[in-house]
C-alpha positions in Angstrom: -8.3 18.6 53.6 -10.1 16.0 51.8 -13.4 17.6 52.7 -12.0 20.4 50.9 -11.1 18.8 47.7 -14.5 16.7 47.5 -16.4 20.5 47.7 -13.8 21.4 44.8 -14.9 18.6 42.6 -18.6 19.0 43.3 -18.6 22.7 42.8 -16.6 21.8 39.9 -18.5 19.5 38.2 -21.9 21.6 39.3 -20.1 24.6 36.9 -19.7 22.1 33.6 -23.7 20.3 34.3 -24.6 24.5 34.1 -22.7 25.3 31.2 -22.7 22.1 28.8 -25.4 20.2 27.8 -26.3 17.3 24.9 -28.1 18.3 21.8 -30.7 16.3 20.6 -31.5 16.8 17.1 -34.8 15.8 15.5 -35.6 13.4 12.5 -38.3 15.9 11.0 -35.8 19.2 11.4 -33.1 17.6 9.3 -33.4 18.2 5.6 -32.1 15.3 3.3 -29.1 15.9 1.1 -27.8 13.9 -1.3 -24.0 12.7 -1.9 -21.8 15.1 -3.0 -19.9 13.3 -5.1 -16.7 14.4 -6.9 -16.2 11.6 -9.3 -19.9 9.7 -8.8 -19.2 6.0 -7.1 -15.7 6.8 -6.1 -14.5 9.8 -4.6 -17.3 11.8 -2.2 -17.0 14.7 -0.6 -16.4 15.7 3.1 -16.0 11.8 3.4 -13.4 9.3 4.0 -11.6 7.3 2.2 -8.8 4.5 2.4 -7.0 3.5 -0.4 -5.2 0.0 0.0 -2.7 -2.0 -1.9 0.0 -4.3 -3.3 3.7 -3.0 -3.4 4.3 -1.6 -6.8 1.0 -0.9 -8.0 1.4 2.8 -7.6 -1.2 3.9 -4.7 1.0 7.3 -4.5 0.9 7.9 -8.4 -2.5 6.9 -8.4 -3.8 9.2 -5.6 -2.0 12.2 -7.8 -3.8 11.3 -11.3 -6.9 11.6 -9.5 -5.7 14.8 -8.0 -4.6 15.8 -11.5 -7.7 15.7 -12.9 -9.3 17.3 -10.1 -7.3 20.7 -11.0 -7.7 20.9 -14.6 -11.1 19.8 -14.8 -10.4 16.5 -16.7 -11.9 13.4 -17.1 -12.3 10.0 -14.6 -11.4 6.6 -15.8 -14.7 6.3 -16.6 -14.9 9.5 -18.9 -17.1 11.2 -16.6 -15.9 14.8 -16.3 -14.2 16.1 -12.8 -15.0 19.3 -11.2 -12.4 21.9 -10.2 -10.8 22.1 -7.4 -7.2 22.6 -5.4 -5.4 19.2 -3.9 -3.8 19.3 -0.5 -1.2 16.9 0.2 0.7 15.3 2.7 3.3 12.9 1.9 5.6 11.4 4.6 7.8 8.7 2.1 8.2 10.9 -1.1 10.0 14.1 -1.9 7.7 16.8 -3.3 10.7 18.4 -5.8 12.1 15.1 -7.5 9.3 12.6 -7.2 5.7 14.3 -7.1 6.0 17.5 -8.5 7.7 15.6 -11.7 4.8 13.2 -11.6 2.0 16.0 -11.5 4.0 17.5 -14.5 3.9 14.2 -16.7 -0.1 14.0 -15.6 -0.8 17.4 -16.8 -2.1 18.6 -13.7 -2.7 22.2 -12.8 0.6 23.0 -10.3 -1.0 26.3 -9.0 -3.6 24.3 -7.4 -1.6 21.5 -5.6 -0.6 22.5 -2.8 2.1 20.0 -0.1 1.7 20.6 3.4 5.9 21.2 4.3 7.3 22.1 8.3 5.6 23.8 10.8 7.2 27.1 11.8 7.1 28.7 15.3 6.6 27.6 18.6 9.2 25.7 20.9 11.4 23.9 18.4 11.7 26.5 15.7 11.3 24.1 12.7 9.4 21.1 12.8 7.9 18.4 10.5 4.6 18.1 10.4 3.3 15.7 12.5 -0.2 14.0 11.2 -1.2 12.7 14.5 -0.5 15.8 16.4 -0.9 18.8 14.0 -4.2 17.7 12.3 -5.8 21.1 13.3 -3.1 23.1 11.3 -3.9 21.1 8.4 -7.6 22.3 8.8 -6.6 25.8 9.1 -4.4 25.9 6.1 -7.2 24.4 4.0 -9.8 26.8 4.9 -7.0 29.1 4.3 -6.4 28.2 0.9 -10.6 28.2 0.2 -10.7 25.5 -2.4 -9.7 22.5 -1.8 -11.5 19.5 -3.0 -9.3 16.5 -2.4 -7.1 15.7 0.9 -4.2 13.0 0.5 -2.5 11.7 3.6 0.4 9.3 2.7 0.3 6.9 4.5 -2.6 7.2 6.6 -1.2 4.6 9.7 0.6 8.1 10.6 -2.1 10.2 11.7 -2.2 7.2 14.5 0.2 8.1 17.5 -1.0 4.8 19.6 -1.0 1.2 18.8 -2.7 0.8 15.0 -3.8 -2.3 15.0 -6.3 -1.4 18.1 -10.0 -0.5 16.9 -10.7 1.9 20.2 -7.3 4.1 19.7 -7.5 4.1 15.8 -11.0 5.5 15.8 -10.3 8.2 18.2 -6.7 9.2 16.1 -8.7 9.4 12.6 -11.7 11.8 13.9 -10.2 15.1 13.7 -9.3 13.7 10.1 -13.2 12.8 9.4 -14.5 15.8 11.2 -11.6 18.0 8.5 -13.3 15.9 5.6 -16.8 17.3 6.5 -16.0 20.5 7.8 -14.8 21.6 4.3 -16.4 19.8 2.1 -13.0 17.8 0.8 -12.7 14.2 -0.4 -9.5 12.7 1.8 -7.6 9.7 0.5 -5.7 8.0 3.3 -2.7 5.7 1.3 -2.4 2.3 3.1 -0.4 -1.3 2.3 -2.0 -4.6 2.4 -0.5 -6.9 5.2 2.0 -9.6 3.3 0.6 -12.9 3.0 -2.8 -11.6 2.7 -3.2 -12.4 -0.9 -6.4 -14.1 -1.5 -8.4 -12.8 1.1 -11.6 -9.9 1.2 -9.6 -6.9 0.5 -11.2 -5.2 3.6 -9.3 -8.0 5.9 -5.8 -7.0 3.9 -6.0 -3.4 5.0 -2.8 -2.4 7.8 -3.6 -2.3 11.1 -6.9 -2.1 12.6 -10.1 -2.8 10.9 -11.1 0.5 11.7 -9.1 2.0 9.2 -11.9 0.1 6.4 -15.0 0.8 9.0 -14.2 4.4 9.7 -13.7 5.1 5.9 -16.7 5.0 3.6 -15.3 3.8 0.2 -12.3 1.5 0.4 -10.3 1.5 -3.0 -8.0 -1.3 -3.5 -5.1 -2.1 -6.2 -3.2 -5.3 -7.1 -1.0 -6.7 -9.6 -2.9 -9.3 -12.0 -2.7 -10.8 -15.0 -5.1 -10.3 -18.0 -7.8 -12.0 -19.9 -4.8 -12.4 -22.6 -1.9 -12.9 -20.1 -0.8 -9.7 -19.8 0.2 -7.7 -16.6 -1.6 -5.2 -15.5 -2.3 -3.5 -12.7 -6.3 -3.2 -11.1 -7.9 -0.3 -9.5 -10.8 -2.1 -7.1 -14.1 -0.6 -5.2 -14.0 -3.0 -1.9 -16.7 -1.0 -0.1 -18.7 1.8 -0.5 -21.4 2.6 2.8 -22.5 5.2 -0.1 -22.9 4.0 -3.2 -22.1 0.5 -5.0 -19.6 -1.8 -3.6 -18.3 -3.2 -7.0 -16.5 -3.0 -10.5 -13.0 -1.4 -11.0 -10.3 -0.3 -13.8 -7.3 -1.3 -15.2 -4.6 0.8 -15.3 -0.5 0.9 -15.8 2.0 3.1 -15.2 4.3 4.9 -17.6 7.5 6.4 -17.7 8.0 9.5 -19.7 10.1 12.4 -19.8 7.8 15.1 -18.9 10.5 17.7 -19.6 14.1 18.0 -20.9 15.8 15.8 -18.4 13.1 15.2 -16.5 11.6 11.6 -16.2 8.1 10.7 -14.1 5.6 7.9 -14.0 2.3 8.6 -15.0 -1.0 6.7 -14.9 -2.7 5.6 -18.3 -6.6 4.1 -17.7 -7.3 0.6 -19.1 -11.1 -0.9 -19.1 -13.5 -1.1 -16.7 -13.9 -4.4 -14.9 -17.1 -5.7 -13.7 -17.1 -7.8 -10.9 -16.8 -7.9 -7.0 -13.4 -6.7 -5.5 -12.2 -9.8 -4.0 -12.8 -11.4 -7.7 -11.1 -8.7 -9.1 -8.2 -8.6 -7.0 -8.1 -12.8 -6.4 -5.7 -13.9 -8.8 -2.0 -11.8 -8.1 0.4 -12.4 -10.0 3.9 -13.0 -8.9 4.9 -9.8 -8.3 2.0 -9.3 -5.6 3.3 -12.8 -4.0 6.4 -12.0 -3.3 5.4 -8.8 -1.2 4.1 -11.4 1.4 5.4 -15.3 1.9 7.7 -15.7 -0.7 9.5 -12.5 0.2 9.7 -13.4 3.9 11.2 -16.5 2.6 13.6 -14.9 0.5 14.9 -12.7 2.9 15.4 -14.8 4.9 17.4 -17.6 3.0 19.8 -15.1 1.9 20.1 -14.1 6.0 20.9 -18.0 6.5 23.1 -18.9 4.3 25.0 -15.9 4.7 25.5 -16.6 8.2 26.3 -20.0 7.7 27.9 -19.9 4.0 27.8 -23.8 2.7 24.4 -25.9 4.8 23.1 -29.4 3.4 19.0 -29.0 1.9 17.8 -30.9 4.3 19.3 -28.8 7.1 17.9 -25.4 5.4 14.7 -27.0 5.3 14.3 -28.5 8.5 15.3 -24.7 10.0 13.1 -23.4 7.5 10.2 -25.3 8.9 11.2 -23.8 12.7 10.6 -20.2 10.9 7.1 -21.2 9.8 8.2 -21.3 5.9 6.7 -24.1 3.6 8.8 -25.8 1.6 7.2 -25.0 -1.6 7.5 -21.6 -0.2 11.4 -22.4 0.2 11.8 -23.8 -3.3 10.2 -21.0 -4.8 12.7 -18.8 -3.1 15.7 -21.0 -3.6 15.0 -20.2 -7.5 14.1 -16.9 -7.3 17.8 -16.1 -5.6 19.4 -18.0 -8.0 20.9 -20.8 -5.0 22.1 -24.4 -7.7 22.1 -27.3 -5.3 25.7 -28.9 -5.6 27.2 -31.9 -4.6 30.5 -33.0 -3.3 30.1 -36.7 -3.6 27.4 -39.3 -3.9 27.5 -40.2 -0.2 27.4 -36.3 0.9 24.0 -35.1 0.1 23.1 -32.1 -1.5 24.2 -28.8 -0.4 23.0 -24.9 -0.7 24.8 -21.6 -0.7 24.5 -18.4 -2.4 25.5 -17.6 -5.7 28.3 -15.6 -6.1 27.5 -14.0 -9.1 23.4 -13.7 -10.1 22.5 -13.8 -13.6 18.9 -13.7 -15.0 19.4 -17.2 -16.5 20.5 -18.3 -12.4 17.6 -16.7 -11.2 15.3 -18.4 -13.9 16.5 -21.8 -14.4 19.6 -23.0 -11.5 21.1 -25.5 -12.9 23.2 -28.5 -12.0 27.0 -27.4 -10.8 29.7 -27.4 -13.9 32.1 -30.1 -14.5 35.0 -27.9 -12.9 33.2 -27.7 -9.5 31.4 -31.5 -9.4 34.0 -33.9 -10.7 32.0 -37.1 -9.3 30.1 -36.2 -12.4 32.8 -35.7 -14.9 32.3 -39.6 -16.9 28.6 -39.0 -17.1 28.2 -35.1 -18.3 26.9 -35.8 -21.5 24.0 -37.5 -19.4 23.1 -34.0 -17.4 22.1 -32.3 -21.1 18.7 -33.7 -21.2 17.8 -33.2 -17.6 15.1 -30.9 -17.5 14.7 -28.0 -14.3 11.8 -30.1 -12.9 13.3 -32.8 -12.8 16.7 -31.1 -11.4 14.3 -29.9 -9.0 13.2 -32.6 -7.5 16.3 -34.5 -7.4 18.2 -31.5 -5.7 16.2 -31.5 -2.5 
């Protein structure tokens, strides 16, 4: 029996040596082409390419005023003009009717030449949802269905990755149908992404979710961030972190707008600030709070507010020590003890200082705590007129 099965697999394996063989291509047979580029620098096509940020900087709404200009033939942030071509896009956190169609409407975008990928139909189960890291070869047919599109979005990108994402081997083999769809039709594909939390700081390439395939595989990494201006303003920063094609450098400001795009009808939009010279990690270095609290200081909050609902009333120095056993710092813990609006209060002079969480939260709470009223400390009722010219540091440091 077993001689049987080893004269199976030989005969077998003599059939696919016959019929499959390796093709060599040579140097001197391959004619040179140049990039293809859709928006020169930035967006190439049949190529991939991640784009990576902060919460709240609008990778989404970003992704669709590119694809805006893409189907109207309008104009980069650079003022470079944009071919014309049809969008295809995935989108597995927002609804096409309320949120992105709205959007494309405030951006001015060509409708007839979006097109979102919906359920699959058929088969099995009927009705499905699309399943990036399954139905990938749909996708492709659709496009070459629909004969002109120019720019793939796939939001988020971790998706098309059924294994573990955070392992190079499995990540690389998940995202090549995706590359070989890129350069099969010709179409620029955006892959939307997070940065990990705490990450702020760091080369932008290193911030990327998951495996650092995601920013090898992908040969322009765009990357956004909250930041403040030259003149202290917020804004928000559009970033080149790599390019294996072009420069590696320079970015844009940009914000994001609310309007009402029709009667009744409200969407963001993106308006283009300046260019910005410089190299990403420069660009991006300096986030402002907003960016913060997406990694430590969130953490932190969350879980203060976890605590001390568990355990209502705890003394600082309890909160901090069990802080500590969670790996939060205690500037960290200060930072989020004022954020959630938490006043230290005392019962006595003898009793230490003691957190819990407000019952009602103000903006003036969550700005500036201050010390406990007269009506809930009396130990400090003779010497009130002594707590009007204590400052917020200094109530700071005296309430820990």
């Amino acid at each position: 029996m077993a001689d049987d099965l080893h004269a199976q697999a030989a005969a077998e394996l003599d059939r696919i040596t016959q019929t499959e063989h390796l093709h060599i291509i040579n140097a001197a047979n391959i004619t040179p082409q140049p990039v293809r580029w859709l928006w020169e620098g930035w967006l190439a096509r049949g190529k991939l390419h991640i784009l990576a940020g902060a919460p709240g900087t609008g990778k989404t709404t970003l992704a669709l005023a590119l694809g805006s200009a893409l189907t109207n033939g309008g104009t980069w942030p650079d003022g470079s003009r944009a071919p014309t071509g049809s969008v295809l896009m995935w989108s597995g956190e927002d609804d096409a009717t309320d949120t992105l169609a709205p959007r494309l409407v405030a951006m001015g975008a060509d409708r007839s030449r979006v097109h979102f990928v919906g359920d699959i139909h058929g088969g099995t189960d009927g009705v499905r949802g699309f399943d990036p890291a399954l139905d990938m070869h749909l996708l492709s047919e659709a496009a070459e269905r629909i004969g002109d599109i120019r720019l793939i979005v796939l939001d988020p990108i971790v998706s098309a990755v059924a294994a573990d994402s955070h392992k190079n081997g499995e990540v690389r083999r998940a995202l090549a149908p995706v590359v070989d769809l890129a350069g099969r039709i010709g179409a620029a594909v955006i892959g939307i992404t997070h940065f990990t939390k705490g990450t702020a700081g760091r080369d932008p390439l290193e911030r990327v979710t998951g495996s650092l395939a995601f920013g090898a595989l992908a040969r322009i990494v765009l990357a956004t961030a909250k930041r403040e201006d030259d003149n202290g303003r917020s804004t928000r920063v559009l970033a080149r972190a790599k390019s294996n094609i072009g420069l590696d450098h320079g970015g844009f400001e940009y914000d994001i707008d609310t309007i009402e795009a029709a009667p009744g009808l409200f969407a963001s939009r993106i308006e283009w600030g300046k260019p910005i010279d410089g190299a990403a990690r420069d660009i991006l270095g300096n986030p402002e709070e907003g960016e913060a609290e997406g990694g430590a200081l969130a953490e932190a909050k969350a879980w203060l507010v976890e605590y001390l609902t568990e355990h209502g009333t705890k003394s600082a120095k309890d909160v901090q020590t069990d802080a500590r056993g969670y790996g939060i710092s205690e500037t960290t813990l200060k930072r989020a003890r004022f954020k959630l609006g938490i006043k230290p209060a005392k019962s006595g002079f003898t009793s230490g200082w003691f957190w819990s969480l407000p019952t009602q939260d103000t903006e003036e709470d969550q700005e500036t705590p201050k010390m406990p009223t007269q009506n809930s400390v009396t130990t400090f009722a003779k010497s009130d007129h002594l707590r009007e010219n204590l400052t917020p540091d200094v109530i700071e440091e005296a309430a820990t």
